[in-house]
Residue, then its C-alpha position, 0 to 999 in steps of 0.5 A: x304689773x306682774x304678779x310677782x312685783x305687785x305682791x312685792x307692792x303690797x308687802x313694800x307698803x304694808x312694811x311702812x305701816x309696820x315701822x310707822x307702828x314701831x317708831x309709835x310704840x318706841x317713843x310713846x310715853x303712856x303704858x296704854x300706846x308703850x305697853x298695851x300697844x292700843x294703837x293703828x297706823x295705815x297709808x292711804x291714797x291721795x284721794x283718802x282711799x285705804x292703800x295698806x295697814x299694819x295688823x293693829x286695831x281692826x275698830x281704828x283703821x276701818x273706821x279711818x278707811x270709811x272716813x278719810x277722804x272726807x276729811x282730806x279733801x277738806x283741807x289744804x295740804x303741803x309738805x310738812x302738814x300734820x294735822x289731828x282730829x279726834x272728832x267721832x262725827x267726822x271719821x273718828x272713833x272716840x275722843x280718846x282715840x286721836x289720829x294724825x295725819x301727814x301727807x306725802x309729796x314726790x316733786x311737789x305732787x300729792x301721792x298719799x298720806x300716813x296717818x295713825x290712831x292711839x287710845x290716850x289714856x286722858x283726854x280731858x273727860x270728866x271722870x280720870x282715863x276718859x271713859x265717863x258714863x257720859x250722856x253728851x259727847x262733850x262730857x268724853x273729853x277734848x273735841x278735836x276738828x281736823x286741826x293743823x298741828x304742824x303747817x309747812x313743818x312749823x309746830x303751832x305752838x298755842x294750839x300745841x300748847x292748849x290743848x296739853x293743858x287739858x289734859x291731867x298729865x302733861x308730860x306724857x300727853x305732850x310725849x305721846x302726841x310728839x310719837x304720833x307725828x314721829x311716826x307718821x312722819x316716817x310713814x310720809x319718808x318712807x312712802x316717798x322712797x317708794x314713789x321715787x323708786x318706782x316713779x310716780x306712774x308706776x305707783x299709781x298704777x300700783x295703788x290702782x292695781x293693788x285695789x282691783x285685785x283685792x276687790x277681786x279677792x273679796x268678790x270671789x270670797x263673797x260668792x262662795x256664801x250661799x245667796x240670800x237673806x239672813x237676819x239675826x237679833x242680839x242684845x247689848x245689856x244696857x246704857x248705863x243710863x237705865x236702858x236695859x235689853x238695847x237690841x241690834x239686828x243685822x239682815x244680810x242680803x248676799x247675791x251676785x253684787x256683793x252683801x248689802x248689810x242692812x241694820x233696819x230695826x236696831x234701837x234709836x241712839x239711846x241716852x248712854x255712850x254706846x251709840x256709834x258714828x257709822x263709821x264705827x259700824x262700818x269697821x265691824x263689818x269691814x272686820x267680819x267679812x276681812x275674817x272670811x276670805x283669803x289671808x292674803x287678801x290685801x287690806x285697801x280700799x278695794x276690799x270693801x267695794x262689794x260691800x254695802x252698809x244701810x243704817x238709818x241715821x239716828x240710830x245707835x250704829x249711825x248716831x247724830x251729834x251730840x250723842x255720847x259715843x265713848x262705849x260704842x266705839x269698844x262694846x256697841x262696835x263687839x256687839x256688831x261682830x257677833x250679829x254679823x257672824x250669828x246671822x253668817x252662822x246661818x249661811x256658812x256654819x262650818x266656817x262661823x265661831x260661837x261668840x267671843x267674850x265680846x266685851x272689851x271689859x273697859x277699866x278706867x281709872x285715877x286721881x292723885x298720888x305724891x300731888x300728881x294727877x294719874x289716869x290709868x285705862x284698860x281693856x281687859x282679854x277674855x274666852x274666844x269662842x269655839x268652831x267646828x275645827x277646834x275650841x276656842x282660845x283662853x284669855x285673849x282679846x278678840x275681834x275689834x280690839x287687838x291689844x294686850x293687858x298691860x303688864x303687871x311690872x308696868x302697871x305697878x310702876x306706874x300707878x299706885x295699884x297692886x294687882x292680887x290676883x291674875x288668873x285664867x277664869x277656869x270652866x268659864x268658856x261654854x261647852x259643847x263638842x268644842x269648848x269655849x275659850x275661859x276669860x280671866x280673873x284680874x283684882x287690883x288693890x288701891x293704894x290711894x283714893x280714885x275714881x274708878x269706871x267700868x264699860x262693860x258688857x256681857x254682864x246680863x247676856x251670856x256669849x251665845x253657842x253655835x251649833x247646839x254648844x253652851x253659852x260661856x258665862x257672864x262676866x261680874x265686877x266686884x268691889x270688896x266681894x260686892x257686885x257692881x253693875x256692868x257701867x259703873x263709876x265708884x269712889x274707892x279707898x286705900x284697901x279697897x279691891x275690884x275683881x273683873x271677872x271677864x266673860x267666857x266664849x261660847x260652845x261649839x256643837x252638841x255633846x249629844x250627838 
């Protein structure tokens, strides 16, 4: 295959994906997949080897890609198959986000798969929007294994049936949980259309094809870092549980295979929910290095083959069940991003940013309003951090997350909510030669009582500067003017207001040279 037709592959496939997200937002029910758009979709092979996906939520679909082919090869499979999982042990991410999967056949032959991954809102957790300080995976919501939903096109009615039950709001989870098979199974149709187009062969030579070149991208990006070891030390605030100053530590040993990612003396799982399966460590990785080669890299498989990752098991970025991984799906995975750039800044400085707001400013909430359950969940944006060729971005989401706020029309239709203020959190990026991006300010009134949760981080340690530039401030929640800490639970009243007052990015190189 020419160049020119192996471009038109990539760009074939990764238009599936795009219109597997397209039908996903368009017929979800919840403001979080509709409004908010938190949601991934990929193709994959027929081994489970990452083939193309839409640009969606980094911390999904590296997580899918590290996980898939243990799960497809513990399966049977046939035409019309969908099948769920939610399981953060078995290539998941947190219980919230469930992926489906279907697989697809040519003349009866297995040619890959279509899956997609969205954050519900309620999955059955003990606190309302499914991010509970929990201390055991059970207390996050449903457990979901690898499951048939769909066997030969045929919908398994009980299973369908009691696992909505679980849920708060059964309408709109049964209505995104049908949008997520809507979706993937027109991923399953259009992959077929290829296949059938090209011929099969040609396909697989394809996919074959499509691999090497991108690991040949990576591998070429790779050698332009200098060889060597670098390390760098940062700190995730606390656990919710008491554990405060968690530490990650990230050695990167880069030389002429490729970059082995060594996590060697990171903190043990801890009793709180920021520990993460690896696969979860897995995509933040995966994510930095994406960041630092060609744009046209295409995102599959091959990528990531000069890449290798060590972390001892057991420790809070390759957890063991049961330990409580709501958190570290959102802050744990953040946190990984700015210890892999800041022990990149010490290779590549010209091409690494100061830290990002790196936080997801995780808000959920609920209860009861006019005798319906509601559950309400957010990530909220913040300051990018500064780099050598420009200051960093005001009030964006960056990184591992890749959604938007939900807006304000949305979220007071939907919910017994006002939102009072709105606003850019002027003078809170760090500064520096290149300022640091400013977070936002967002305060909500309630009108009825509910139980309200935060995850969040950055509350104790500032977004560092890079280069000599200041770190951007802390973030801080109030309730009514009082601060609350980063992981919380609160009852709140009628009345009753939360600020969150998301962190700036850091500074970028001295303002005294």
């Amino acid at each position: 295959m020419d160049a020119i037709d192996l471009s038109i592959f990539s760009s074939r496939v990764a238009a599936v994906c795009e219109e597997m997200g397209a039908v996903l937002r368009r017929t979800a029910f919840s403001p979080n997949i509709r409004d908010r758009l938190d949601f991934s979709c990929a193709l994959f092979d027929a081994d489970g080897e990452l083939l193309a996906q839409a640009a969606h939520i980094p911390v999904h679909l590296g997580s899918m890609a590290y996980a898939m082919r243990e799960i497809v090869h513990a399966l049977p499979w046939r035409e019309g198959d969908v099948v769920i999982v939610n399981d953060p042990y078995l290539g998941g991410t947190h219980l919230p986000d469930v992926t489906v999967i279907a697989p697809a056949f040519v003349a009866g032959r297995l040619i890959g798969f279509a899956a997609n991954r969205a954050h519900h809102a309620d999955i059955g957790a003990v606190t309302p929007g499914s991010m509970p300080l929990s201390r055991r995976l059970e207390e996050e919501g449903v457990v979901i294994a690898p499951t048939h939903l769909y066997r030969g096109g045929v919908l398994d009615q009980s299973f369908f049936d009691a696992l909505v039950g679980r849920m708060r709001d059964t309408r709109q989870a049964a209505g995104d949980f049908a949008a997520q098979a809507s979706a993937v199974r027109t991923g399953v149709r259009r992959f077929a259309e290829l296949a059938t187009a090209l011929g099969v062969p040609k396909l697989l030579e394809a996919m074959r094809e499509l691999n090497d070149y991108a690991e040949r991208l990576m591998r070429a990006s790779l050698d332009e870092l200098p060889h060597g070891i670098y390390r760098f030390v940062d700190v995730l605030d606390d656990d919710g549980q008491g554990r405060y100053d968690v530490p990650i530590v990230v050695t990167l040993r880069v030389g002429p295979e490729g970059v082995e990612v060594d996590f060697d003396g990171t903190a043990e799982q801890v009793s709180g929910n920021i520990n993460c399966p690896l696969s979860v460590a897995a995509a933040a990785v995966f994510y930095v290095f994406r960041c630092l080669a060609p744009e046209q890299l295409p995102v599959c498989a091959g990528a990531f083959r000069p890449i290798r990752l060590r972390a001892r098991l057991g420790s809070l970025v390759n957890a063991q069940r049961p330990a409580a991984v709501a958190a570290g799906n959102v802050e744990t995975s953040t946190r990984i991003v700015d210890t892999v750039l800041g022990a990149l800044a010490a290779a590549v400085p010209d091409r690494v940013a100061a830290a990002s707001h790196g936080s997801m400013n995780n808000l959920a909430m609920g209860g009861e309003a006019d005798g319906r359950a509601w559950d309400y969940y957010e990530t909220l944006a913040g300051g990018m951090g500064a780099g050598r060729d420009g200051g960093g971005v005001d009030c964006v989401h960056t990184h591992m997350t890749n959604t938007l706020n939900t807006p304000l029309e949305a979220l007071e239709m939907h919910y017994p909510l006002r939102v009072r203020r709105y606003a850019r959190r002027t003078g809170s990026g760090g500064s520096g030669m290149r300022r640091g991006g400013d977070g936002i300010v967002r305060e909500y009134e309630f009108l009825v009582p509910a139980t309200v949760t935060l995850l969040t981080e950055r509350r104790r340690h500032a977004p560092w500067g890079l280069a000599g530039g200041e770190p951007g401030l802390r973030g801080r929640n109030l309730l009514n003017g009082r601060e609350l800490p980063g992981k919380a639970t609160v009852e709140v009243r009628p009345g009753d207001r939360l600020t969150v007052e998301t962190p700036g990015g850091g500074g970028y190189g001295s303002t005294t040279n």
